[in-house]
N, C-alpha and C positions, 0 to 999 in steps of 0.2 A: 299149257296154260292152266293155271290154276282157278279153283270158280271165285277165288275173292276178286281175280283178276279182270274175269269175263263177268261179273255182277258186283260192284263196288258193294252196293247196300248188304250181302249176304256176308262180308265180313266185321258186323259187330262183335266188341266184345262182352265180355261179361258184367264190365262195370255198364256197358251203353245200356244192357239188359234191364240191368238193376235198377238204373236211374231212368227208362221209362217206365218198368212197376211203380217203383215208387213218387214220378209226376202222376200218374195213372192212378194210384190209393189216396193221395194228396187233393187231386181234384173230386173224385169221388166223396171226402171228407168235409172238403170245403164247400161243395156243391149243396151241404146239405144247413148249410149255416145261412141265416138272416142276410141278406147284402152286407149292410152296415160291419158287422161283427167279422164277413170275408175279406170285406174289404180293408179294414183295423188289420185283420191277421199278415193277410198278404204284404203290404205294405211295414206292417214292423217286422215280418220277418224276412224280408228281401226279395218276396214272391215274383214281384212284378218286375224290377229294375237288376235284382242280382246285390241289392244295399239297403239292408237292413236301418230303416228310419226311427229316428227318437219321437219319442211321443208327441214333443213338441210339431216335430214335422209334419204328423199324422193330424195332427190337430189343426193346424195350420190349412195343411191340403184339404181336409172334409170338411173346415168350418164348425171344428168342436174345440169344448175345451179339454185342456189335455188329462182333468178324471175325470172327463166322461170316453177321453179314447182310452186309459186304464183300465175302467170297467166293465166297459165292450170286451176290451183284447180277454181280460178274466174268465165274465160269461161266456166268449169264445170257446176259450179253453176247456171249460165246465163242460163244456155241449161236445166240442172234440172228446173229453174223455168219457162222456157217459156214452157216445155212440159207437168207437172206436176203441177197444180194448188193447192197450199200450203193446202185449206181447204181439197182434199182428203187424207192428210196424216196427219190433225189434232187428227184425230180419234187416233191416235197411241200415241198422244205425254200425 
């Protein structure tokens, strides 16, 4: 009997690897942002549900209007790149 056999969990693969690193640097990233600004992110970019929302949508769901979820999602960004230097998350892409 082989051991993925006798421990289902010990036969990840490489992609499963990856893609908990990188939910794992992703929360770590987001973690570090305003509510408001995680929650804009999350939701336009598919975080929450796996479907990436239009502004409108996001605006709709938080009770903003849709420049003020524009420039949330912006400042988000601003904040993800001045904390997060883009080559430690090349590895993922």
């Amino acid at each position: 009997m082989t051991d993925s056999a006798r421990n289902p969990r010990s036969s990840t693969t490489p992609d499963d690897d990856a893609l908990r690193a990188l939910r794992s640097k992703l929360h770590g990233v987001l973690s570090r942002l305003p509510d408001i600004e995680r929650e804009v992110v999350e939701l336009r970019m598919g975080l929450v549900d796996g479907s990436p929302a239009k502004p409108g949508e996001v605006a709709q769901r938080l009770g903003l209007t849709i420049p003020e979820v524009k420039r949330i999602e912006e400042r988000a960004f601003s904040r993800i790149r001045e904390v997060v230097p883009i080559k430690r998350l090349q590895r993922f892409l």
